[in-house]
C-alpha positions as CSV (number, residue, x, y, z in Angstrom):
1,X,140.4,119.2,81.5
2,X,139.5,115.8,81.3
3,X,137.9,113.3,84.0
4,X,137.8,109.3,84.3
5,X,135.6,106.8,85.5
6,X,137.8,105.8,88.6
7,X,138.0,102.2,89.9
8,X,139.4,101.5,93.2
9,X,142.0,97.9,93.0
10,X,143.4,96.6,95.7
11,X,146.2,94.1,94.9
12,X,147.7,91.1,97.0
13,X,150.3,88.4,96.1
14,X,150.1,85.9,98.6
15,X,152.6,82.7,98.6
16,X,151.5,79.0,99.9
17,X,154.5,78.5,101.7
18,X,154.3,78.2,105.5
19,X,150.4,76.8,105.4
20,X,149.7,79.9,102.7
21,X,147.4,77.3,101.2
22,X,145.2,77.2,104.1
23,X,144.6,81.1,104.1
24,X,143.2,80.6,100.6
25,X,140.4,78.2,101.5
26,X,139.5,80.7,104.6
27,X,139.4,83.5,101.6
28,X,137.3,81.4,98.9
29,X,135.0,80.9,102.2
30,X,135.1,84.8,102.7
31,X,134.2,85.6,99.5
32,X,130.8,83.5,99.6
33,X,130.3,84.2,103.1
34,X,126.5,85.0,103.4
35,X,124.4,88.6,103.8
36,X,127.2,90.1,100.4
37,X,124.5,89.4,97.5
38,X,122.3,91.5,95.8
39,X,119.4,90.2,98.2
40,X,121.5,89.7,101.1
41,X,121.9,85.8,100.5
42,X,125.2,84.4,100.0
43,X,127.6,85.7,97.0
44,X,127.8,83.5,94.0
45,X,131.5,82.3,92.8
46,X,131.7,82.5,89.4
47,X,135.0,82.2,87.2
48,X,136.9,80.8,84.2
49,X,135.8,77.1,84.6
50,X,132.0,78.6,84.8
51,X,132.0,81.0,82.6
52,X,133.4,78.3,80.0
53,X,131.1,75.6,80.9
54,X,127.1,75.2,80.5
55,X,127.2,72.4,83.5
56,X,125.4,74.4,86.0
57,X,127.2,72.0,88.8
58,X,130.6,73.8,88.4
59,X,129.1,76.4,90.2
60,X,128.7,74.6,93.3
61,X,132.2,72.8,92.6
62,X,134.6,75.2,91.8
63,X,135.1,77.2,94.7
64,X,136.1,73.7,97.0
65,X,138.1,72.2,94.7
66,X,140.4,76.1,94.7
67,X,142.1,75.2,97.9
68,X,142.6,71.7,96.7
69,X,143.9,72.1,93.3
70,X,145.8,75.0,93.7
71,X,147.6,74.3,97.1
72,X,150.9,73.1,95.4
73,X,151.0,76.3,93.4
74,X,153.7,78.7,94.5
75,X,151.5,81.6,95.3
76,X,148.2,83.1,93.8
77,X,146.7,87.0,93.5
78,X,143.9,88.5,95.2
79,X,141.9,91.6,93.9
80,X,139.0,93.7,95.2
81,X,137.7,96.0,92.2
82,X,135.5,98.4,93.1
83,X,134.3,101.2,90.2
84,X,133.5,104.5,91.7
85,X,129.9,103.8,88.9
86,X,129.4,100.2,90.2
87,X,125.9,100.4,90.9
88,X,125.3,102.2,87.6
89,X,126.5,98.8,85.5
90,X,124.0,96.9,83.9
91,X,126.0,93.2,85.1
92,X,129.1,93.4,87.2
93,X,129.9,89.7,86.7
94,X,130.0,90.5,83.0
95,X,132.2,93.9,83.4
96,X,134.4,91.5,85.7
97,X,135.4,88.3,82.8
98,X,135.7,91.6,80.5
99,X,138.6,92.8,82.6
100,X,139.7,89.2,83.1
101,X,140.2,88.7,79.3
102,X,142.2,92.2,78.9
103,X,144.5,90.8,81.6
104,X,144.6,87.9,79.4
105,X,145.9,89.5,76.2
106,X,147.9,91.8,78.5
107,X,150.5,89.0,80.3
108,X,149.7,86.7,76.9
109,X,147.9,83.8,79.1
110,X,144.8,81.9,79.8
111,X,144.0,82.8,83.8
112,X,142.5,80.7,85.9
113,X,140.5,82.8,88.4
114,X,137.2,82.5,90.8
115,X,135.2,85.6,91.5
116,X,132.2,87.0,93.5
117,X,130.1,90.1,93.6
118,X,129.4,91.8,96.8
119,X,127.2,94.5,97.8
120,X,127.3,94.8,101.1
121,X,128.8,98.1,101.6
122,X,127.6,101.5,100.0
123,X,129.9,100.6,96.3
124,X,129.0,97.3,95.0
125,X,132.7,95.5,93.9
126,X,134.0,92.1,93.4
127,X,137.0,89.8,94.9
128,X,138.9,88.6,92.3
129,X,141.2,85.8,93.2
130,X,143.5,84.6,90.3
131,X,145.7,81.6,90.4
132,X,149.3,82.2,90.1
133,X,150.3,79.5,87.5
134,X,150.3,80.1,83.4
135,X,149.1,77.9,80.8
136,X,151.9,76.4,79.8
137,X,152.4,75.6,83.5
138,X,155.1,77.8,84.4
139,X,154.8,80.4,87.4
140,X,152.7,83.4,86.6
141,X,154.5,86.5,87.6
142,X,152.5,90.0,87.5
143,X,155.0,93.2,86.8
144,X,154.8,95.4,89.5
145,X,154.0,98.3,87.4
146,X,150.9,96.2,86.0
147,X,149.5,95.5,89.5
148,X,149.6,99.2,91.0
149,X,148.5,100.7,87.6
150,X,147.5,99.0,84.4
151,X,144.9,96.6,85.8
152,X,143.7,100.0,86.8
153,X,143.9,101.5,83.7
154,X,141.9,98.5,82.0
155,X,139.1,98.5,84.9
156,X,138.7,102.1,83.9
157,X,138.4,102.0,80.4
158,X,135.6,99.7,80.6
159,X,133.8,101.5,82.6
160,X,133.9,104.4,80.3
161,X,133.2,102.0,77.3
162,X,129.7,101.6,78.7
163,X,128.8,104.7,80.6
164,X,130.4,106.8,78.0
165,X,133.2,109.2,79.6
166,X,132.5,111.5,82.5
167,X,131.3,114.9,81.3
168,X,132.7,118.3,82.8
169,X,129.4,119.0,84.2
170,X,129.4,115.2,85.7
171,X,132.5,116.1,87.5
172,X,131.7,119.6,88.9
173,X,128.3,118.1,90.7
174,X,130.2,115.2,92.1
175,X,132.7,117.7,93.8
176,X,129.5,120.3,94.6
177,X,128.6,117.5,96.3
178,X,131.4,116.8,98.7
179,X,131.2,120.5,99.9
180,X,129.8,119.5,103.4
181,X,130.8,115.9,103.0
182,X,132.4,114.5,106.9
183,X,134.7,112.6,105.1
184,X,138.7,113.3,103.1
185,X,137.2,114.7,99.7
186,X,139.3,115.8,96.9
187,X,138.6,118.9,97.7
188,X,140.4,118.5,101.2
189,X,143.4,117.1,99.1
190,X,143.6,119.9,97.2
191,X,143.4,122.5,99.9
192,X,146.0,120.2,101.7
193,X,148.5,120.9,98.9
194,X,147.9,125.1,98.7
195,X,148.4,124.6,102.5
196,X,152.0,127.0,103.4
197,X,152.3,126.9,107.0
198,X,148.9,125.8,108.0
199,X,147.8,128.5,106.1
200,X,145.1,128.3,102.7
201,X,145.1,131.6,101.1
202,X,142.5,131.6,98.4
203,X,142.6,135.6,97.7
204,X,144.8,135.9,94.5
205,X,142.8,135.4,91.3
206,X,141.7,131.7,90.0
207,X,143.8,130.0,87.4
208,X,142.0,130.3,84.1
209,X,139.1,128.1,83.4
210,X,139.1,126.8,87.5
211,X,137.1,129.9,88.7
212,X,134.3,127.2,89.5
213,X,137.0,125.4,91.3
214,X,138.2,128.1,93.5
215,X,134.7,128.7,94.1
216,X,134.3,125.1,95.9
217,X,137.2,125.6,97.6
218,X,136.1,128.8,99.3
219,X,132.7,126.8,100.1
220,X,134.7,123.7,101.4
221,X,136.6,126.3,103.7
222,X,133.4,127.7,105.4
223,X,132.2,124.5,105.8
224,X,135.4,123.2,107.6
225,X,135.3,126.6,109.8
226,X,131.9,125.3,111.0
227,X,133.1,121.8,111.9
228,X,136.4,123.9,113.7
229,X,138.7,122.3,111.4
230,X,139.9,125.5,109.7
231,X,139.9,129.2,111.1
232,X,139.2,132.5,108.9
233,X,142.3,134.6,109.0
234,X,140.2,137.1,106.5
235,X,140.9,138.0,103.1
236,X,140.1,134.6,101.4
237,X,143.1,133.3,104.0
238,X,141.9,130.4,106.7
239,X,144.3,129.0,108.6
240,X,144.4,125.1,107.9
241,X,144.1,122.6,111.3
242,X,147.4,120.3,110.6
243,X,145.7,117.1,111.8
244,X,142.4,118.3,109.9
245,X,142.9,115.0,107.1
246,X,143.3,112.3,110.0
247,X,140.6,113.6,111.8
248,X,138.4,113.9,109.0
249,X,139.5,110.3,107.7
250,X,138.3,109.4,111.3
251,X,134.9,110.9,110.8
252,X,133.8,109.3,107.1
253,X,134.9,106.1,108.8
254,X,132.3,106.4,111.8
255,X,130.1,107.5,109.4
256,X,130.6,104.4,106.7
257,X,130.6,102.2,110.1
258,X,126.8,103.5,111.1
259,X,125.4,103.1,107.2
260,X,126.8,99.6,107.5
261,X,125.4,98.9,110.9
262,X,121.6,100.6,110.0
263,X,121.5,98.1,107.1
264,X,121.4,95.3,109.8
265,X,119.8,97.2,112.5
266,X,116.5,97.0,113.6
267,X,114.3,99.9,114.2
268,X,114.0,99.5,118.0
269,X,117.8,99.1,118.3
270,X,120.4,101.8,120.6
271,X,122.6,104.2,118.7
272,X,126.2,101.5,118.8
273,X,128.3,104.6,117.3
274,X,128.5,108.0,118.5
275,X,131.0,110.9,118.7
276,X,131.9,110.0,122.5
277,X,132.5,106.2,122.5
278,X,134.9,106.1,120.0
279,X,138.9,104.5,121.1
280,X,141.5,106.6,119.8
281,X,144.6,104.2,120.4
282,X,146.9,107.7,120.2
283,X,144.7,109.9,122.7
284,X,147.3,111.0,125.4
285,X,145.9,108.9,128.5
286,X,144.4,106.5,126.4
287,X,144.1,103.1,128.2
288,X,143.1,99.1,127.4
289,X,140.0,98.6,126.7
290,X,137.9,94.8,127.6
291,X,134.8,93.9,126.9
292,X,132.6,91.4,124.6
293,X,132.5,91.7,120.8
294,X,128.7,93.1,119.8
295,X,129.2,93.7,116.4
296,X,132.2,93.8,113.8
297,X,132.7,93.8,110.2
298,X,134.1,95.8,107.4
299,X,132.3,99.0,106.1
300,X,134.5,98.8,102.1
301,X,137.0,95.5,101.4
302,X,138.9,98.0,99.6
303,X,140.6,98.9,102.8
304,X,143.0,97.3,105.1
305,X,140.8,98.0,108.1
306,X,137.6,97.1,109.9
307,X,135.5,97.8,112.8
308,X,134.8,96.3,116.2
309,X,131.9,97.1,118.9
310,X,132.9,96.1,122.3
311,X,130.5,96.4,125.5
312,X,133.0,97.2,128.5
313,X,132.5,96.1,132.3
314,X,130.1,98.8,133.2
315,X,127.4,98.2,129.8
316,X,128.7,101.3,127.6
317,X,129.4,100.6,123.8
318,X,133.1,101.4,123.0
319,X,133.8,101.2,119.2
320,X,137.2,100.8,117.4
321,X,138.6,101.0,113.5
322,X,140.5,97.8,113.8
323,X,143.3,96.1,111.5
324,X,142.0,93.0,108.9
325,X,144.5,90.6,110.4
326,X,143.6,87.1,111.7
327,X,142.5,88.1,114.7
328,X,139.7,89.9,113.5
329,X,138.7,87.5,110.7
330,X,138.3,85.3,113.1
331,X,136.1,87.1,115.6
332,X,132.7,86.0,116.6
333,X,130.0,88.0,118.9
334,X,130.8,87.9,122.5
335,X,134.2,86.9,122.2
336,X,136.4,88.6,124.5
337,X,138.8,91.3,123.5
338,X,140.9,93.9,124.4
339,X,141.3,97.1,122.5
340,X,145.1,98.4,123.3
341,X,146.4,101.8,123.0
342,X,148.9,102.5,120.5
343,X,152.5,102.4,122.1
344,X,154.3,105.6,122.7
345,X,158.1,106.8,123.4
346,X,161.1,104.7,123.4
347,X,160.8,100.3,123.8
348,X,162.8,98.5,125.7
349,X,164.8,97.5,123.6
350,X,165.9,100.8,122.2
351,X,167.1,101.1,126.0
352,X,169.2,98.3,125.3
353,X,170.3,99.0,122.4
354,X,171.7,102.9,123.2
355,X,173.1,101.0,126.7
356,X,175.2,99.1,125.2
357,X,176.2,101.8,121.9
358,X,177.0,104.3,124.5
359,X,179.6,101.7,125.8
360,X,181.2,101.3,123.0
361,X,181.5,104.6,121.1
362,X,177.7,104.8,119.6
363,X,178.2,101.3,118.0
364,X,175.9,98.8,118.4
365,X,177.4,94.9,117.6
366,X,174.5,92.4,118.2
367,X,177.2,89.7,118.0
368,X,179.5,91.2,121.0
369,X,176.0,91.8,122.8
370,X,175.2,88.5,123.0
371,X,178.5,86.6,124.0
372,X,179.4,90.0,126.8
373,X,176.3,89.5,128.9
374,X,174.6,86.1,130.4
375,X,171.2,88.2,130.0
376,X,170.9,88.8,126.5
377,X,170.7,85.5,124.2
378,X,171.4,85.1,120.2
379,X,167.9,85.2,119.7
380,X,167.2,88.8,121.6
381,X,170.4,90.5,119.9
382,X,168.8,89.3,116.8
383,X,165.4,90.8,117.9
384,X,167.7,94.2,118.5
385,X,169.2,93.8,114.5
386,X,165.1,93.7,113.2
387,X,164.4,97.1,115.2
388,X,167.5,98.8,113.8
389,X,166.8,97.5,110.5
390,X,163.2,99.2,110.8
391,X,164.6,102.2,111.6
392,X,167.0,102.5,109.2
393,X,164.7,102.5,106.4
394,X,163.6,105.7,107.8
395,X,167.0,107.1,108.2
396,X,167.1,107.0,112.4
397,X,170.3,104.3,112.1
398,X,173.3,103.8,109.8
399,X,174.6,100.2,109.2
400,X,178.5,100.1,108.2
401,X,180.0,97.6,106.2
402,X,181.0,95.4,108.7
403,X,177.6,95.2,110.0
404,X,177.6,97.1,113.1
405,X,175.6,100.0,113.3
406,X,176.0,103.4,114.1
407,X,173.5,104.8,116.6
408,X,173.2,108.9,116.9
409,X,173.1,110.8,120.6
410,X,169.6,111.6,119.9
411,X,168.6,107.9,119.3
412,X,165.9,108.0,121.9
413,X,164.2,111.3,120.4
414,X,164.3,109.9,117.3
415,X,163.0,106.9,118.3
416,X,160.3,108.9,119.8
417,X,159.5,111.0,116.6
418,X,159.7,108.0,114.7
419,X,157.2,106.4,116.7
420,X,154.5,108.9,117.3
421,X,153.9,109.2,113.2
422,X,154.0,105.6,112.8
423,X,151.5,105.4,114.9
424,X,149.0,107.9,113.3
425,X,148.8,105.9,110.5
426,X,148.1,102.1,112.3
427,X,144.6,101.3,113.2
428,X,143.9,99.3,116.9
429,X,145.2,96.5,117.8
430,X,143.2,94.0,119.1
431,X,144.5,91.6,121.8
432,X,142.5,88.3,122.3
433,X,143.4,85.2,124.3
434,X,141.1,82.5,123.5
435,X,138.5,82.2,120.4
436,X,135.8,81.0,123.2
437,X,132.4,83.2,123.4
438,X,131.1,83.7,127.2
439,X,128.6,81.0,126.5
440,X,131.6,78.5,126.2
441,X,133.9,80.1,129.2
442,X,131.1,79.0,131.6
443,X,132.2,75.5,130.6
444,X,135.8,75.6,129.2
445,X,138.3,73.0,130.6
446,X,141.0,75.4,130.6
447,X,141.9,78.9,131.6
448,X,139.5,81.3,130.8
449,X,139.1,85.2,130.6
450,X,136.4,84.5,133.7
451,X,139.2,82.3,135.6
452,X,141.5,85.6,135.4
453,X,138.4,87.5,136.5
454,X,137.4,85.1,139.4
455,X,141.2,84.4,140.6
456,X,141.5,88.6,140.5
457,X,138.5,89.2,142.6
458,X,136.0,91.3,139.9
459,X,134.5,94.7,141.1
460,X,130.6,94.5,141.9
461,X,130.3,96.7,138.6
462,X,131.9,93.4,137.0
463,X,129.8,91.4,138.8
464,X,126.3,92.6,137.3
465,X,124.8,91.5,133.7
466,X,126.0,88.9,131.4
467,X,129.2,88.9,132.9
468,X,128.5,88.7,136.4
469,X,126.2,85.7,135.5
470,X,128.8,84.1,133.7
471,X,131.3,84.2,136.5
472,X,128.6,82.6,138.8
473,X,128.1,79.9,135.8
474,X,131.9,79.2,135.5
475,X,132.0,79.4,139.7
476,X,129.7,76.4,139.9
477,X,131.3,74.6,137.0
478,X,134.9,75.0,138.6
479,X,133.3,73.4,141.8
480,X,131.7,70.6,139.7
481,X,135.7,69.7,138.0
482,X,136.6,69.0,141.6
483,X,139.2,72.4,141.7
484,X,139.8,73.4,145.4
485,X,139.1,76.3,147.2
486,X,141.0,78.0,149.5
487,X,140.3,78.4,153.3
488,X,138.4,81.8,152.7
489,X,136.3,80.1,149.8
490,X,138.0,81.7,146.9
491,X,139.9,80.3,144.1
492,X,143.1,81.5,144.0
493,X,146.2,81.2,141.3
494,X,146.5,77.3,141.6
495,X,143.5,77.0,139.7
496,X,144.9,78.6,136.7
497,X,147.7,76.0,137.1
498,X,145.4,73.2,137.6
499,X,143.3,74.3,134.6
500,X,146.0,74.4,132.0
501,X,147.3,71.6,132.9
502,X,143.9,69.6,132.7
503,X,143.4,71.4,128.8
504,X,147.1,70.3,127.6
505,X,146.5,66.7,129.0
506,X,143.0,66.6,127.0
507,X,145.2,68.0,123.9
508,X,147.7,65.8,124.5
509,X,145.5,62.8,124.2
510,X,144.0,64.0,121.2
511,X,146.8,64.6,119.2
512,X,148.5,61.4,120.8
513,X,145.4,59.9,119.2
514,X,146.1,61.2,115.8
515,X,149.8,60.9,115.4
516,X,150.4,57.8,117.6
517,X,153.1,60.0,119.5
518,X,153.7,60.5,123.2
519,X,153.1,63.7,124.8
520,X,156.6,65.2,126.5
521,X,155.7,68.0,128.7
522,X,157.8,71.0,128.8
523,X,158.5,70.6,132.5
524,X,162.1,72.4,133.1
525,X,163.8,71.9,130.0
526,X,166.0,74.8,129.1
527,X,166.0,74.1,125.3
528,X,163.5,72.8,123.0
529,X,163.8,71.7,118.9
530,X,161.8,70.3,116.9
531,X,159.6,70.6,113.7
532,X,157.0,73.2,114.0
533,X,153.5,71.2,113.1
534,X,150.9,73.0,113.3
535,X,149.1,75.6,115.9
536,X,146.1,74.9,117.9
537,X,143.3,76.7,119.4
538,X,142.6,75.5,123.1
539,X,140.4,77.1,125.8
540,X,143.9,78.4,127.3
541,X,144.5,80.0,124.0
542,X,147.1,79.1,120.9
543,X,149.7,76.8,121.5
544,X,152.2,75.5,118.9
545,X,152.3,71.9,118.4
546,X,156.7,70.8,118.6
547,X,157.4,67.4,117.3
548,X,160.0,64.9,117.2
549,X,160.7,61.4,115.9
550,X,158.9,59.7,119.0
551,X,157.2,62.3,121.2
552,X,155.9,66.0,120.7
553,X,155.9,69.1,123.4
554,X,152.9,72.3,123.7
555,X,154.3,75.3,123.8
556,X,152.6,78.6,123.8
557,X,152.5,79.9,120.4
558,X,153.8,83.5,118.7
559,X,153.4,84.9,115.5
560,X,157.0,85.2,114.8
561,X,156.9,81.0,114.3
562,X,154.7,81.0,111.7
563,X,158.5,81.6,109.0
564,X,159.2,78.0,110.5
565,X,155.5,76.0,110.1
566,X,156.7,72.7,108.6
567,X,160.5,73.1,109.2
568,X,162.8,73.0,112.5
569,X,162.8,75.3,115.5
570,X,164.5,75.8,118.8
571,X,164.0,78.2,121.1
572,X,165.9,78.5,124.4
573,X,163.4,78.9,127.6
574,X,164.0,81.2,130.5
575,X,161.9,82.8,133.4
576,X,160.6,85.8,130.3
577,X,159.7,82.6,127.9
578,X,161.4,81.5,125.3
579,X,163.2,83.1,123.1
580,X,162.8,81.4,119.4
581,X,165.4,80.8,116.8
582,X,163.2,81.6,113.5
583,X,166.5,81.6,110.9
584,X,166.1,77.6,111.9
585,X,169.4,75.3,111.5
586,X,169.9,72.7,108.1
587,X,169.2,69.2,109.0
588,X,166.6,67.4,110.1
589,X,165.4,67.4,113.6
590,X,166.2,64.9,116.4
């Protein structure tokens, strides 16, 4: 039987439309960010211009003029490489422009690329980030086939070239060594697979030459009865827990999360993880929790996901495996958060959708939806068509040629079904209103987490440590902008009013400043267009910057605008919001 040097890639394609360019600058800064060398310092970039040049001042150059230089380009790659042997290389920047130059002969071009080494978890790897043009100037385009397997295949073969291949021996002690690992092993892959029933029956003889396989499985079992993931049936049978792989995979990542943590821990410091503070967003009860950012970060950049430490209201440590979106890459300590529980049963909208199928004979007609009722606009029937579509790749739905779509009597419990195992495999979302730290809240002029807090009235528990000192701090602050009281000498909901109102005025005459424009507040418009500029971080939190041929509006910003930066919008406002138009009309905007 033979064994490989494994290497772990992770591979991106990422265009520059829709500010696409920006997000590369924010991952060349990533990638050099400080505490990921050898020594804890900040990584070095290297890449093709340094590693063809002797000019020592490329290094410090390169990675700058990236954004810059490659911002017209239509897209651009991103890799992590990680070999399962990393540590054991004698020069991972040299294994790196080896694998660079076998991509090279591979898709018959010259690459342009930047890299950097990190270290920072328990596998030393590298960020690879190549640039998506050839050398003759044309688009490079990667086969798919190439980027989930033969870049692999590459990575691994020179690794073997220079630590020689893995021996049987090599193998067996690696997987001896998972026996009592608290972590998904191959081992627990394999036992998954014999599984019948929840049931591992390991009595019947081994297959020839795997007796010393059989023999780790056996161990593995014992080992999992111990931990009450698997229970002896007798007779080499156990019976098999069926969420023992999740909750395993939940385990190595608390575990990864405290090696990472005790590499910047000091010796005097509290225990941040344990088995009770950990948020499971799919716990039956499980509710929101708020508190202030401690510590975050990512335990292997090989994964999608990273961590969060929160300290809620009363001073306990709550801790969370959280998604590597934009949220959390831009988190700082003590910023305020909220962890959110994963969403279970039926939406709303799956309401509305079977309401109006079981109308008209289990067929649901987003066009007829919005023209029959005064409460449902183009833009929420359209929202309706994205669920369906969703849930017709897993088979929930059936569309018919003329675009409808058939929706079954059990809709709901399929809905359901669909929902609770598309949960299990999403991490926790994080909800955040404001990039402000509590330092800066004291001060803000805008609405604040505290302003919510004060306006509320806070519990005393709230009211003690850094956050009760805070809301004194921000109490005195409000009093020094002039905001009023009322008679009982409280601040009520008019000071949120007052306070967003002051924050878009001193947006207003910031950007009037910069684009000689005038500021048109929403007021009660009932429809708004324009070009989508840009978003904007304000004490209040994001807000989208709408602009016109004389004047511009603030609007409160969603994700879903980001298809239209740089290109029209409308949206349609009503007493929910407003409901935006993201296909976007031809034409340029009044």
């Amino acid at each position: 039987m033979r064994f490989y040097r494994r290497v772990v890639i992770k591979a991106s394609f990422k265009t520059h439309a829709s500010g696409g360019h920006m997000a590369l600058k924010k991952h060349v800064d990533y990638i050099q960010r400080d505490g990921t060398d050898e020594h804890g310092g900040r990584a070095e970039v290297y890449g093709s211009d340094v590693a063809r040049s002797d000019d020592e001042t490329d290094r410090s150059v390169l990675p700058s003029n990236v954004a810059k230089d490659w911002k017209d380009d239509r897209h651009h790659f991103r890799f992590v490489i990680a070999p399962e042997d990393g540590a054991q290389l004698s020069d991972l920047s040299a294994y790196t422009c080896d694998l660079v130059s076998a991509m090279e002969v591979e898709l018959g071009t010259k690459l342009e690329w930047i890299a950097a080494d990190h270290y920072n978890t328990s596998n030393p790897h590298t960020h690879l980030v190549v640039r998506g043009v050839r050398d003759d100037g044309s688009d490079l385009v990667i086969p798919r086939r190439y980027l989930a397997r033969g870049i692999r295949r590459q990575a691994e073969r020179l690794v073997e070239q220079e630590l020689g291949p893995v021996t049987q021996i090599e193998r067996r002690v690696r997987l001896a060594k998972t026996v009592d690992a608290d972590r998904v092993t191959d081992l627990d892959r394999a036992l998954q697979r014999q599984a019948y029933e929840g049931v591992v029956d390991l009595s019947g003889p081994a297959p020839k030459g795997r007796v010393w396989h059989r023999q780790l499985l056996v161990k593995r079992m014992r080992y999992l009865t111990s931990t009450g993931l698997a229970e002896p049936l007798g007779g080499g049978r156990w019976e098999f827990d069926t969420d023992a792989i999740n909750r395993l995979k939940q385990m190595g990542e608390r575990n990864d999360i405290v090696k990472t943590l005790h590499r910047s821990m000091t010796a005097d410091e509290p225990r941040l993880v344990t088995e009770d503070n950990i948020f499971d967003p799919n716990r039956l009860g499980a509710e929101a929790k708020t508190g202030l950012v401690r510590r975050f970060g990512k335990v292997d950049d090989t994964r999608e996901t990273g961590f969060v430490i929160i300290e809620v209201n009363d001073g306990r440590l709550v801790h969370a495996t959280v998604a590597d979106d934009d949220a959390f890459r831009t988190l700082r300590e003590n910023q305020v958060v909220t962890l959110k529980p994963h969403h279970k049963g039926p939406r709303s909208i799956d309401r509305s959708i079977l309401e109006f199928s079981n109308r008209n004979g289990g067929v649901y007609d987003a066009g007829r939806h919005a023209t029959e009722s005064d409460r449902v606009s183009i833009a929420y029937a359209r929202a309706h068509e994205r669920r369906l579509e969703a849930l017709r790749r897993r088979k929930v739905v059936i569309r018919r040629q003329d675009g409808t779509w058939r929706i079954p009597g059990d809709y709901l419990d399929q809905v359901t079904n669909y929902e609770a195992a598309r949960s299990k495999r999403l991490p926790v979302s994080i909800d955040r209103d404001s990039q402000l730290t509590m330092k800066q809240m004291e001060t803000a002029r805008g609405v604040t987490w505290l302003d919510r807090k004060i306006v509320s009235g806070s519990s005393e528990v709230e009211q003690q440590g850094s956050i009760g000192t805070a809301m004194a701090k921000r109490k005195a602050f409000l009093q020094e902008l002039g905001v009023a009281k009322l008679e009982d000498g409280n601040f009520g909901k008019e000071v949120l009013k007052d306070l967003q109102a002051l924050d878009l005025r001193d947006a207003a005459a910031s950007l009037t400043s910069e684009t000689g424009k005038a500021y048109a507040a929403l007021g009660g418009r009932r429809e708004i267009d324009g070009i989508y500029r840009e978003a904007i971080e304000r004490p209040s939190g994001k807000f989208a910057v709408i602009e016109r041929s004389r004047e511009f509006t603030l609007v409160p910003w969603r994700p879903i605008m980001e298809r239209r930066l740089g290109r029209s919008i409308s949206g349609r406002v009503s007493a929910r919001g407003i409901s935006w138009n993201v296909v976007g009309r031809r034409g340029p905007s009044r």
